[in-house]
NURODO-570892 format. One line per field, with one value per residue (C-alpha): residue number from 1; residue in three letters; x, y, z. Coordinates in steps of 0.001 Angstrom, whole numbers. Example, Ala and Ser with C-alpha at 12.3 -4.5 7.8 and 13.67 -1.06 7.14 Angstrom:
<recs>
seq <- c(1;2)
type <- c(ALA;SER)
x <- c(12300;13670)
y <- c(-4500;-1060)
z <- c(7800;7140)
</recs>
This chain:
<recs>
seq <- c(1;2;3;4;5;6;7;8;9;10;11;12;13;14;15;16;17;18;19;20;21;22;23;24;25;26;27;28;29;30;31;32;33;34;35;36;37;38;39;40;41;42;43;44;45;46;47;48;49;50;51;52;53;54;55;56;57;58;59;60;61;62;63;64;65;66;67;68;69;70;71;72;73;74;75;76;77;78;79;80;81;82;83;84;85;86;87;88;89;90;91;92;93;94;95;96;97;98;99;100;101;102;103;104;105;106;107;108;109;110;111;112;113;114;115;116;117;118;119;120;121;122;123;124;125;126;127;128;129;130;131;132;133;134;135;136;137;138;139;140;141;142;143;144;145;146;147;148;149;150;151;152;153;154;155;156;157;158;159;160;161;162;163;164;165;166;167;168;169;170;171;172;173;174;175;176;177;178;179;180;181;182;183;184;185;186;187;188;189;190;191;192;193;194;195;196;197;198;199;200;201;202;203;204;205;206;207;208;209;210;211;212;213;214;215;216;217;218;219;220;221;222;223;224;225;226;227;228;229;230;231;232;233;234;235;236;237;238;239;240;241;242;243;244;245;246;247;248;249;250;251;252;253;254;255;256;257;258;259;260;261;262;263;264;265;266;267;268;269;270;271;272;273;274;275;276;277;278;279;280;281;282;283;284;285;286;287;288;289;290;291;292;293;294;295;296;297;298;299;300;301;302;303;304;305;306;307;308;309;310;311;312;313;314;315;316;317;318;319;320;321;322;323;324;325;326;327;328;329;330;331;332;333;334;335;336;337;338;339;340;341;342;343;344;345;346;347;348;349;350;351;352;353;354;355;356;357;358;359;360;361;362;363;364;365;366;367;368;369;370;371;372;373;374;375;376;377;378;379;380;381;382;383;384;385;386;387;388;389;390;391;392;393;394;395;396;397;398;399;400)
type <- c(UNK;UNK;UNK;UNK;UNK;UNK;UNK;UNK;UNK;UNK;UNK;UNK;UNK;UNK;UNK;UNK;UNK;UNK;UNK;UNK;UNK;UNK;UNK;UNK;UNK;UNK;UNK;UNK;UNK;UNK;UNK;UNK;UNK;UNK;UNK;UNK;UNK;UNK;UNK;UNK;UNK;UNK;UNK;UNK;UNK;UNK;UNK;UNK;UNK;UNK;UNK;UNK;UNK;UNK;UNK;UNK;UNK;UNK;UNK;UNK;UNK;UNK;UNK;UNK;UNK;UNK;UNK;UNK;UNK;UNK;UNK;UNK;UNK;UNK;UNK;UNK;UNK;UNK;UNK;UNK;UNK;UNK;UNK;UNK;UNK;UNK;UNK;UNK;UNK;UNK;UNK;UNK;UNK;UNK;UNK;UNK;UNK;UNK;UNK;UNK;UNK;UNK;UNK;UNK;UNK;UNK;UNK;UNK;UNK;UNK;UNK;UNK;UNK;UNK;UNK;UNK;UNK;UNK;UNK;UNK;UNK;UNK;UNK;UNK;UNK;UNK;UNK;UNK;UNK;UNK;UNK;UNK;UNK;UNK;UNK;UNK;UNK;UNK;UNK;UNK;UNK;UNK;UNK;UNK;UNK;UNK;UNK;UNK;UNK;UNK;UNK;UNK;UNK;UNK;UNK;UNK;UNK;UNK;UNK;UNK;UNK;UNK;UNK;UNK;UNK;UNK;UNK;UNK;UNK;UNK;UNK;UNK;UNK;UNK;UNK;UNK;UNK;UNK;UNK;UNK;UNK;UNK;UNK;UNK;UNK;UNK;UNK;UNK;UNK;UNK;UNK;UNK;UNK;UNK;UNK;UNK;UNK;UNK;UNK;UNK;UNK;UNK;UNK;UNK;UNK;UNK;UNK;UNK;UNK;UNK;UNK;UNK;UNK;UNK;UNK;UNK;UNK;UNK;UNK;UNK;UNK;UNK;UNK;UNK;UNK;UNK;UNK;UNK;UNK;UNK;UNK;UNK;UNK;UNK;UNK;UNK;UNK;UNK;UNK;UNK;UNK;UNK;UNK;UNK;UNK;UNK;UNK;UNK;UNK;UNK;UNK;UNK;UNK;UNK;UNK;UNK;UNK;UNK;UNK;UNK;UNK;UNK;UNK;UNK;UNK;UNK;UNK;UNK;UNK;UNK;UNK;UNK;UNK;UNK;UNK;UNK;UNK;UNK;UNK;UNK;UNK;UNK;UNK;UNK;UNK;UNK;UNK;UNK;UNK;UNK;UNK;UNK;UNK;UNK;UNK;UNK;UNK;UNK;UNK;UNK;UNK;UNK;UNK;UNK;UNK;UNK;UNK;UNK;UNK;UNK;UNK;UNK;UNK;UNK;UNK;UNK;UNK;UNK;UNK;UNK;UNK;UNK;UNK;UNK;UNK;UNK;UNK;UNK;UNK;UNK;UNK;UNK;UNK;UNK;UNK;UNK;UNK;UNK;UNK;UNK;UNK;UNK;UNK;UNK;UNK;UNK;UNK;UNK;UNK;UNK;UNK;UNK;UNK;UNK;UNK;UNK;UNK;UNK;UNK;UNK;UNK;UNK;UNK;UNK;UNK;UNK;UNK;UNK;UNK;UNK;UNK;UNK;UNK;UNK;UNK;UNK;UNK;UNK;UNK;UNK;UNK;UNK;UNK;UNK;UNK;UNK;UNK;UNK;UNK;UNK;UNK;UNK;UNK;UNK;UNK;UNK;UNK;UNK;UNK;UNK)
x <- c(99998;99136;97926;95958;94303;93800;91427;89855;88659;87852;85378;84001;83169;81998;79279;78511;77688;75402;73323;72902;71824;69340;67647;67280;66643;64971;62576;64728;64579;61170;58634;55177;52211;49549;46317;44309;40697;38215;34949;32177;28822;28064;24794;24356;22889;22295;22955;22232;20891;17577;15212;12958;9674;6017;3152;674;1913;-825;-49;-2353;-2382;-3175;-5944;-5104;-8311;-8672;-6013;-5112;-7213;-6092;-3520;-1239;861;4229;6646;6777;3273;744;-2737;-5092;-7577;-10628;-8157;-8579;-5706;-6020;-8519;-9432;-10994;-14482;-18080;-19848;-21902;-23274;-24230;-26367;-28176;-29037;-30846;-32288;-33912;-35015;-36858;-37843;-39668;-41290;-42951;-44609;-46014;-47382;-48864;-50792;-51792;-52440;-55076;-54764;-51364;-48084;-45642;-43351;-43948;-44201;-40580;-39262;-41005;-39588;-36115;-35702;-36955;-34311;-31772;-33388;-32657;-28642;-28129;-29664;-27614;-24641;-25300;-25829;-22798;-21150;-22994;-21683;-18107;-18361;-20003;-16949;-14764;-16118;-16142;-12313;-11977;-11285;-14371;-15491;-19390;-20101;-19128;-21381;-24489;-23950;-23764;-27028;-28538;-27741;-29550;-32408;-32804;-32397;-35494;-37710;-36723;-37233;-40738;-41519;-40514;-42497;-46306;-45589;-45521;-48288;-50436;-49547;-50127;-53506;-55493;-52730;-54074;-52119;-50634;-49909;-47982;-45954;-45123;-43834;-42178;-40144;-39214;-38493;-35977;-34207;-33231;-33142;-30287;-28537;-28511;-27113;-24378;-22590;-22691;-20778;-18821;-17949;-15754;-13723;-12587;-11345;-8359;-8943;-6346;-6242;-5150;-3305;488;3294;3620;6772;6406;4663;5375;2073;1075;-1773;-2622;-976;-2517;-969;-576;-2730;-883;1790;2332;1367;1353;2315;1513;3552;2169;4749;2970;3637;7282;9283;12759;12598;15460;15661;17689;19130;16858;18926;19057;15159;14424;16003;14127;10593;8501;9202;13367;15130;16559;19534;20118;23830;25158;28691;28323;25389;25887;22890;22347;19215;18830;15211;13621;11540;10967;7257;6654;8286;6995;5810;6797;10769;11626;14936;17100;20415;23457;26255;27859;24724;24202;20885;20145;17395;15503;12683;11548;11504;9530;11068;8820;10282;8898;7314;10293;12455;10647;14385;15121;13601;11872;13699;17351;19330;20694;22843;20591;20879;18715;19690;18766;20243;20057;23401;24901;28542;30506;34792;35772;39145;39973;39167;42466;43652;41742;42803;40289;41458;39069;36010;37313;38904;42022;44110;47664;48181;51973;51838;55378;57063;56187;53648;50448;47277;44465;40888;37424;34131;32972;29780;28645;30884;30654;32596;36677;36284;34420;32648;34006;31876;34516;38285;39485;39224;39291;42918;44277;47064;46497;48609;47718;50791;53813;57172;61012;63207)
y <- c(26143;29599;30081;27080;28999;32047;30051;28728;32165;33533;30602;30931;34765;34026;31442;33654;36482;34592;33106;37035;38451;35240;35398;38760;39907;36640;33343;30509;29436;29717;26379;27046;25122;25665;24435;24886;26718;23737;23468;21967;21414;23459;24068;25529;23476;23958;20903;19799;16824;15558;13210;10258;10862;10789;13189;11270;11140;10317;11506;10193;12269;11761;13694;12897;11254;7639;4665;3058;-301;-1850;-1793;-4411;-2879;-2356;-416;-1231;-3037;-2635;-1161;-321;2373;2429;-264;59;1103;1835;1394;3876;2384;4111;3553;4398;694;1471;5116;3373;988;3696;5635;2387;2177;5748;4339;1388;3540;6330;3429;2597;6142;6320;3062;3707;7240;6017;3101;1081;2704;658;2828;740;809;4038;4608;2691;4948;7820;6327;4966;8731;10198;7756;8588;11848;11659;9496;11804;14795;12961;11556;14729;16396;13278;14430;18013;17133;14168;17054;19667;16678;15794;19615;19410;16268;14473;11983;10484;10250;6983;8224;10932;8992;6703;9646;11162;7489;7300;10855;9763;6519;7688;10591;7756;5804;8873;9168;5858;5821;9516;7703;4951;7496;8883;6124;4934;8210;9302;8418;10527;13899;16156;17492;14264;13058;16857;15829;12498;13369;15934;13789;10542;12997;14042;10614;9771;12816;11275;8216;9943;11867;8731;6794;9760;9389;6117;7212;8799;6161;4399;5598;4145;4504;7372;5671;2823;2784;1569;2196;4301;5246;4063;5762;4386;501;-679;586;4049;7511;9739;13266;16156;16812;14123;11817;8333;6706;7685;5959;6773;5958;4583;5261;8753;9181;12190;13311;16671;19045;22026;24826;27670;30092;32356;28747;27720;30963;30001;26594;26305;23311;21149;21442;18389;16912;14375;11885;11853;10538;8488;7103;5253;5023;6098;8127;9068;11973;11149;13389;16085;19210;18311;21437;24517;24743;28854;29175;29667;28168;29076;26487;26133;24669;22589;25410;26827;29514;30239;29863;31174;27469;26692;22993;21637;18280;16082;13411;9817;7378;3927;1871;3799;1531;61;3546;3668;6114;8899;7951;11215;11537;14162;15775;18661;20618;21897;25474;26776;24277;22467;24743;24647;27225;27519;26792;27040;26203;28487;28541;29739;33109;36005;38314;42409;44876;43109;42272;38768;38344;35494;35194;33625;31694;33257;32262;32104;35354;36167;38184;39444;39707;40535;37903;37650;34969;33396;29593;28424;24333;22171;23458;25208;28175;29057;32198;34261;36982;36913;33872;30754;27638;26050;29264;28032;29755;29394;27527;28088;28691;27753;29001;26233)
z <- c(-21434;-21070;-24893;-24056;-21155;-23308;-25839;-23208;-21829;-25064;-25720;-22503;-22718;-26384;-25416;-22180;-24493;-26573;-23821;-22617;-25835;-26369;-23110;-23388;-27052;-28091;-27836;-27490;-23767;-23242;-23706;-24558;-23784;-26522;-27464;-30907;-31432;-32387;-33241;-31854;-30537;-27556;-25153;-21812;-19142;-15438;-12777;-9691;-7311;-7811;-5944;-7159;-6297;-7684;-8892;-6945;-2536;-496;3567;6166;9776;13267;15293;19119;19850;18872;19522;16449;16827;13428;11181;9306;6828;6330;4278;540;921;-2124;-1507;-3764;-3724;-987;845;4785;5933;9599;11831;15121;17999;18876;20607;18098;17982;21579;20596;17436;19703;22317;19369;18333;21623;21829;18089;19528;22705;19904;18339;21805;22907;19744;18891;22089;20668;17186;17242;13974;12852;12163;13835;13158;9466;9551;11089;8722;5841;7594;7854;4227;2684;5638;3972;247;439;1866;-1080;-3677;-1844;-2550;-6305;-7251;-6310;-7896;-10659;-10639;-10209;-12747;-15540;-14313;-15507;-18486;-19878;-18670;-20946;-17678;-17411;-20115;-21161;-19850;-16710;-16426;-17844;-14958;-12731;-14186;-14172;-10445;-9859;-11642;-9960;-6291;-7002;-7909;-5048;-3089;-4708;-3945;388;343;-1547;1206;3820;3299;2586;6646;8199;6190;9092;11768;12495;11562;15130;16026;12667;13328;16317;15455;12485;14630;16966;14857;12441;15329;16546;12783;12256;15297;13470;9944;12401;13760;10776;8854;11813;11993;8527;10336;12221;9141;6524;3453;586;-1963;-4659;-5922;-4681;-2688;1291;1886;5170;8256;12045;14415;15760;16923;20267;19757;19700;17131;18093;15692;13145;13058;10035;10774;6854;3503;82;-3269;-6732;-8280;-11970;-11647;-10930;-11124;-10131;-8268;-8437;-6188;-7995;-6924;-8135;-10487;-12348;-12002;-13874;-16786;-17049;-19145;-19317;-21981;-21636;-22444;-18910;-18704;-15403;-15656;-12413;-12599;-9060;-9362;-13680;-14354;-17576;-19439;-22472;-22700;-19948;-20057;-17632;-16116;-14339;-12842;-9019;-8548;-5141;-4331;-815;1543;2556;4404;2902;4058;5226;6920;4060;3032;-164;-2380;-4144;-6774;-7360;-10926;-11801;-14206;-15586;-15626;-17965;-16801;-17592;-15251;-12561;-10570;-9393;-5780;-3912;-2353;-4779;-5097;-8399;-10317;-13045;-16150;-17887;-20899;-21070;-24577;-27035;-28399;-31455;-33291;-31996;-31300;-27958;-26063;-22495;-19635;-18369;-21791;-21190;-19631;-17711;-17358;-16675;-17642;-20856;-22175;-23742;-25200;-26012;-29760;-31006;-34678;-36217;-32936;-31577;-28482;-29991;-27345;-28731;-27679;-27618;-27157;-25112;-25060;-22613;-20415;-20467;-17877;-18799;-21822;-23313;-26247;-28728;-30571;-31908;-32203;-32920;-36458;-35746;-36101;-34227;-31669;-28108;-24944;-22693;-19918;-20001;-18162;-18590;-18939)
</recs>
């Protein structure tokens, strides 16, 4: 019994030895979790949330001084361009007869003043080269703009022949209403047809006035599109300023994306753009970076922080129709082109005094050694020095 006991001890104190020396002079004990140095392709891209939009947004104001008299449209309603959309009450029917009458009482001084004369012909001489002469103002500066397109390669020549055609034909028309002028006031003296023709072109540039005005009590559409947004009725009177309709063309649609700007400045037009959003499984490689917007705008976060933002304007092409207006969507840009490189997991890497280590399992043994990093990419990093592919580095570990 007691030699029994003896053994015992001695086993005991034998195994308790051994467990001492190999948790303290050795390896076995400890579990480690590594990972191995692969290759890869690898390119640096910057994300964040976009919005569908387009190119082409047509807003339509209020100015506080007419009642909306008019107006049947709704949201998502097609118009096409030089549509009425809204109509504004005004007078401006009564104000055209009372010059009318003012013509009307002209004619009558005068044809008493000028036996044999056709005043009324020769108002209406008066009037058409007064009406002549507006048109001819405005063909040619339909002319100008038309030639500044055409040197742009924006018009094409047709266009601006029929612009010059236009011209032309309005000066002879002009001609013409001038020779019949004169022929009816040949036998007017000449301090009497000076007289007249000042007073008949100021009620005639009365007339001119509130006809251009009577544009402004229409809104006619921009352009051909898709009604996103409409805040008046009829009978209301929009306040200055306020938006009462907006129209979207949905042939020019973009996605918007307002980066912070330390990411913006890294983008260039031309940079392939990805719509890679899991939540609404949406994903497109075949975008394109439109335009950089030059002006940086502050905005306030969740968390009420401001931050510094630039717009970027990714095109979308036509058959990206089904995503609506205003859809928020999570977008990339790649900013460094996709490259083989190694990579390792960031959690493999250890950061000390602005250098990066990792910790390598050669033959059972713990070796630190020193790498150059390059993109970071989701949970892994890119290595540029310090490491070959195969290489096993640890991950964690954990004493068991």
């Amino acid at each position: 019994m007691t030699k029994k006991l003896i053994i015992a001890f001695i086993v005991f104190t034998a195994v308790g030895l051994g467990l001492f020396y190999l948790l303290t002079m050795g390896n076995v004990g400890v579990e480690y979790d590594t990972v191995q140095v692969t290759r890869g392709q690898v390119g640096k891209y910057v994300e964040d949330v976009g919005q569908v939009s387009s190119k082409n947004i047509r807003s339509y104001y209020g100015n506080g001084t007419r009642k909306v008299e008019k107006m049947n449209l709704e949201v998502g309603d097609p118009v096409k361009a030089g549509q009425v959309l809204i109509k504004f009450e005004d007078n401006l029917d009564l104000e055209i007869q009372k010059i009318q009458k003012q013509i009307e009482a002209l004619e009558a001084v005068y044809n008493e003043a000028l036996t044999g004369t056709d005043v009324a012909s020769v108002n209406s001489a008066r009037i058409e080269i007064s009406k002549a002469r507006s048109s001819l103002d405005s063909a040619k500066k339909t002319k100008d703009r038309t030639q500044t397109l055409y040197d742009s390669g924006a018009a094409s020549l047709m266009e601006l022949e029929d612009a010059v055609e236009s011209v032309d034909q309005l000066q002879s028309a002009l001609g013409i209403a001038q020779n019949a002028y004169n022929k009816l006031t040949k036998e007017i003296s000449e301090n009497n047809k000076n007289k007249y023709e000042a007073e008949i072109d100021v009620l005639i540039l009365s007339l001119e006035i509130l006809e251009k005005s009577r544009d402004l009590s229409f809104i006619y559409a921009d352009v051909d599109g898709i009604v996103t947004e409409v805040n008046t009725f009829e009978g209301d009177m929009p306040s200055p300023g306020v938006l009462i309709l907006e129209v979207y063309d949905p042939s020019e649609k973009v996605i918007l994306v307002d980066f912070m700007v330390e990411d913006a400045k890294t983008i260039k037009e031309g940079m392939q753009a990805e719509i890679d959003d899991f939540d609404l499984d949406v994903h497109r490689t075949d975008l394109k970076v439109d335009k950089v917007h030059p002006k940086a705008f502050i905005s306030l976060s969740e968390l009420s922080v401001e931050e510094n933002r630039q717009t970027v304007e990714i095109g979308l092409p036509s058959d990206a129709d089904l995503l609506a207006f205003g859809v928020e969507l999570s977008m990339k840009v790649m900013v460094e082109p996709e490259r083989e490189s190694l990579f390792v997991p960031i959690a493999s890497v250890i950061n000390e005094k602005s250098k990066h280590y990792v910790e390598l399992l050669i033959d059972g043994e713990l070796v630190r050694r020193e790498i150059l990093t390059g993109t970071r990419f989701e949970k892994n990093i890119e290595v540029l020095e310090g490491l070959s592919e195969g290489d096993q580095v640890i991950l964690n570990y954990q004493e068991d």
